[in-house]
N, C-alpha and C positions, 0 to 999 in steps of 0.2 A: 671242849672249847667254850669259853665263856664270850656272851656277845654284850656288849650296850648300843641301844638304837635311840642316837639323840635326835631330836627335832622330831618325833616319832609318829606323831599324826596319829594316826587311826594304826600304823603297825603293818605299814606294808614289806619293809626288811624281813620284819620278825615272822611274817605269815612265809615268805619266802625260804628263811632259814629252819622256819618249822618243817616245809615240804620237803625240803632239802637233808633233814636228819633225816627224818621218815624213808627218801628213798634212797639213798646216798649213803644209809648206815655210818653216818656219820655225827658223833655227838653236839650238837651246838645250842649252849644255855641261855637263853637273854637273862641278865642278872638286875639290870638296869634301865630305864628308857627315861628320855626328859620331855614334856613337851608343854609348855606352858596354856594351850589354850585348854579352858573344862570339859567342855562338850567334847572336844575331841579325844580326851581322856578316859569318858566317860563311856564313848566308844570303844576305846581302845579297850579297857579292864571288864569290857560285857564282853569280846568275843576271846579273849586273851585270861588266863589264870595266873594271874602278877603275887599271889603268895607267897610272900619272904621276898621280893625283887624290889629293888631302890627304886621310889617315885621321884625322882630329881628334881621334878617341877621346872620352873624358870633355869635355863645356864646359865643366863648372868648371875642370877644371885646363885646361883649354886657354886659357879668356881672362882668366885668373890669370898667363899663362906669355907675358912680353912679346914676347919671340923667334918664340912661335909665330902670335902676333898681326899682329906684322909681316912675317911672309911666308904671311898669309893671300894665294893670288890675289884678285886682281884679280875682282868680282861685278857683275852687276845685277840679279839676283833670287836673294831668300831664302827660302826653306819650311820651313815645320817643325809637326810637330804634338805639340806641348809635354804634357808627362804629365798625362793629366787624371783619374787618379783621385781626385788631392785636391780637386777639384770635381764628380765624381759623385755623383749619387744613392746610386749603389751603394756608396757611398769614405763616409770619413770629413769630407769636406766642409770640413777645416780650410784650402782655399784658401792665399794667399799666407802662412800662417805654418806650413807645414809645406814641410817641404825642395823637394819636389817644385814644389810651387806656385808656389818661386821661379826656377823657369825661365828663364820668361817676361824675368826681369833678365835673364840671361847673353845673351838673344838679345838684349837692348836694349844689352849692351854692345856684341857684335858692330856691331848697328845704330849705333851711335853714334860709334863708331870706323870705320864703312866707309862709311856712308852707301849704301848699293844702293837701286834706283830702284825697284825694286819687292819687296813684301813680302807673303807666302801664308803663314798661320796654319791651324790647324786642331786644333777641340777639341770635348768634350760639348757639348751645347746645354745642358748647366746651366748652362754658364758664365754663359750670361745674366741667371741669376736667383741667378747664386749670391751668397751676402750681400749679399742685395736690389739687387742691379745694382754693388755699388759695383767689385767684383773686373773688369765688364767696362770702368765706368769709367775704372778706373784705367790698363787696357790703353789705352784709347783716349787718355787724357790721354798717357800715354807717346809714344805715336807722334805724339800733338799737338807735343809737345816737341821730339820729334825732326827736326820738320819735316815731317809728314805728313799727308796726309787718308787718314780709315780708314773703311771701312765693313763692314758684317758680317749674316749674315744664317743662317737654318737651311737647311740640305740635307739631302736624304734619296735614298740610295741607290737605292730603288726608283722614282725620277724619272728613272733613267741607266742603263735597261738590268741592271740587278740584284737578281733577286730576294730580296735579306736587305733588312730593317724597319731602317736605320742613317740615323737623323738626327744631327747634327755641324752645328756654331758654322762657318764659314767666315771670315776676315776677311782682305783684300784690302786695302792700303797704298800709298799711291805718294807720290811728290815731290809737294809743294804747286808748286814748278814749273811740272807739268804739268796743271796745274788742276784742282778738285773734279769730280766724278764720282757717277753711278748703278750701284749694286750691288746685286740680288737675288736670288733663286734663280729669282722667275717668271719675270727676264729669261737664265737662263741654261737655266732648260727649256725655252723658246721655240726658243732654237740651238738645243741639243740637237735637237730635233725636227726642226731642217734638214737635221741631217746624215745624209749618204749611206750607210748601213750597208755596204754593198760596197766603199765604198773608206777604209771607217772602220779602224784597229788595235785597235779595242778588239775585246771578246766582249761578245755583246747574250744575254742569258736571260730569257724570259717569265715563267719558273716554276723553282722547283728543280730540275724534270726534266731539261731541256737541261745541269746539271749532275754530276746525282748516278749514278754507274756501277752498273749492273745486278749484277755479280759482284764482290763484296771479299774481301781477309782475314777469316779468321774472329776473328779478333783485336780487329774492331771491331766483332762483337755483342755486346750484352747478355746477360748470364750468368742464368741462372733467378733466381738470389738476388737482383740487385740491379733487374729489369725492377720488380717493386712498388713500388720506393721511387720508383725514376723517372716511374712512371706516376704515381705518390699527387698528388693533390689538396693537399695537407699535412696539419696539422690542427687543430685547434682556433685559435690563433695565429698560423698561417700557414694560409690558402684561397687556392687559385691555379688557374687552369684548364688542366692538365697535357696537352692536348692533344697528339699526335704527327703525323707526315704534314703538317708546314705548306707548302703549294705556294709562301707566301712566308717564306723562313726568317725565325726571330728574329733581331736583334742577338745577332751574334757577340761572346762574351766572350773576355776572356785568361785565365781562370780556366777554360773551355770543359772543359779534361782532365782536370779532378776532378770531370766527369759531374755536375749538379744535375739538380733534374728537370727533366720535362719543362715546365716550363711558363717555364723560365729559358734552357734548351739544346735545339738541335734531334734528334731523332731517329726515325727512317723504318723503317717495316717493309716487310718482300719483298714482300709483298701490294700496296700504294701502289706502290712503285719497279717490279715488271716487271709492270704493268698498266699503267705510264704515267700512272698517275692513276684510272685509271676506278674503280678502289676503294680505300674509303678506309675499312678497317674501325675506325676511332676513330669513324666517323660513327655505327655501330649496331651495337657491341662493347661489352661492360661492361669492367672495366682487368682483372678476372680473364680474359677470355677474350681481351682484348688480351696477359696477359703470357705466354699460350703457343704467340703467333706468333714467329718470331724479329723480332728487330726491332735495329739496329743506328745507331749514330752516324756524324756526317761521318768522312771520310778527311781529313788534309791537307790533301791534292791540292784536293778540297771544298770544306774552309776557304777557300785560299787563293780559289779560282776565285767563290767567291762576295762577293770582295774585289774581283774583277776582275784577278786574274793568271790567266798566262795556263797552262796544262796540265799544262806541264815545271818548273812552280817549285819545287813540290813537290820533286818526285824529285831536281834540280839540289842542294835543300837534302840530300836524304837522299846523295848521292854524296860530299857534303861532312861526313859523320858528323851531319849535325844530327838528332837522336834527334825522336819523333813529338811526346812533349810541349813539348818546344821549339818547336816549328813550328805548335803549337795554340796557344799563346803568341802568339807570332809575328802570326798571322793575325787573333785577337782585338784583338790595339792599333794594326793596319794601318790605314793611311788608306785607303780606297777606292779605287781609280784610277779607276772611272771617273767616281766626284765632280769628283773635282779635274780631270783631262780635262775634264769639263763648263764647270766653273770658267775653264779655260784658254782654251778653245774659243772662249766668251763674252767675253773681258778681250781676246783676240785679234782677234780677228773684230770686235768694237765700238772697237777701235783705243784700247782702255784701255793697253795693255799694247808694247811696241816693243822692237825686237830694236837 
């Protein structure tokens, strides 16, 4: 089965459908991927072997450019996790009339012009509510048009082995062909649960701890000056509960390297991390006597792993010149792998899905 993974980021699909051949004995090729930012490319072809596979670059101009169109290879499944800050909470919410929002077209032309049998989206779960339903609507009328039955549903990371709080929109496509079809998360945590951890490729974490390294750079402690803002509460117009030592991280942002506080970004003091957990001085510290512990933020390496990559992505990206804020970037707009792994496992195994 031939894959293309558009808006591809650092390749979190592809790291999924890689694990996914591997134990699923099931053939799946990425032939293609698009993603227009460098650094993240750059990421992408250091942990990934793209030899002979389509760099697509930018979609617009790719399915703008008829030449390139027609020697797209040859597909049967598509993935992509389409920019979803114009329908975040966090975003300006302006949806399908802001650039970004218009995405979602370019992969419908692709789809439209190639027709692939199957189809893996992935976005905020505002999507669903965004402009009162109509934004997912109109996704769904699309792939009606296209010839599709679609279904869609919220996941959450920490159903899959993952300690970080990450729920995300899912939606699954196929050939009306192949007849309508059941799709949920409870049916995809249920697999999950089957599966054999020892002969599984994924990484399984209880807790942050199985992630986060006893000894770092001092480069990613908090400085005296800024530990109060980060610890702060807010204030008057902002109240938040700035909390530090989460055993189950927040949602990773792509904003993550401009430090907000703590109650937006994750951050762990030495105390929590080489005690393993047994102390957790946020539980009965005031933030004054919190901010003259050191206390320090994810690494990369961190980031990434709490995305579900796997050790070496990190450093493969830093061999490659990708600078650290790049790669905090990077890690914040990653799709999950082992969501989408989940995802697969389930569409595979329930005989949704054929090589």
């Amino acid at each position: 089965m031939n894959h293309i993974e558009l808006f591809s980021g650092v390749g979190g699909f592809r790291k999924a459908m890689d694990y996914i051949s591997n134990d699923l004995d099931i053939n799946i090729d990425t032939v293609a991927f698009s993603e227009i930012d460098k650094k993240a490319t750059d990421t992408y072809c250091a942990n990934f072997n793209t030899d002979g596979e389509l760099a697509m670059g930018d979609i617009v101009n790719f399915v703008n450019d008829e030449h390139a169109m027609n020697n797209l290879p040859q597909f049967d499944l598509l993935s992509g996790g389409f920019p979803c800050q114009t329908f975040s909470v966090m975003g300006g919410q302006a949806g399908f009339e802001e650039y970004r929002g218009q995405m979602f077209f370019r992969i419908m032309d692709i789809v439209n012009r190639c027709h692939p049998n199957f189809i893996l989206l992935e976005n905020v779960k505002n999507l669903i509510k965004h402009d009162k339903g109509h934004t997912m609507r109109v996704i769904l009328e699309e792939l009606d048009r296209a010839d599709y039955y679609a279904h869609f549903d919220i996941f959450n990371s920490t159903d899959f082995g993952l300690p970080q709080r990450r729920s995300r929109v899912v939606v699954f496509a196929r050939r009306k062909h192949f007849g309508d079809f059941v799709f949920d998360a409870q049916h995809a945590i249920a697999s999950f649960q089957d599966i054999d951890r020892d002969r599984c490729s994924l990484n399984f974490y209880d807790t942050v701890l199985g992630i986060l390294d006893r000894h770092v750079n001092e480069k990613y402690y908090l400085s005296d000056r800024i530990k109060p803002t980060i610890l702060s509460d807010g204030s008057a117009n902002f109240k938040a509960n700035s909390d530090i030592d989460q055993v189950i991280a927040r949602t990773l942002t792509a904003s993550m390297h401009k430090m907000h506080r703590a109650c937006q970004d994750n951050y762990y003091s030495d105390r929590f991390i080489l005690s393993n957990g047994e102390d957790r001085p946020s539980t009965y510290m005031t933030k004054e006597e919190l901010a003259r512990l050191p206390i320090r933020k994810l690494t990369p390496k961190e980031a990434f792993m709490l995305q579900g990559f796997p050790e070496d992505f990190s450093a493969n990206a830093s061999e490659a010149n990708v600078a650290d804020g790049s790669q905090y970037k990077q890690a914040g707009n990653a799709v999950s792998v082992n969501t989408i792994y989940a995802v697969m496992n389930y569409l595979v195994t329930n005989h949704l899905i054929y090589e």
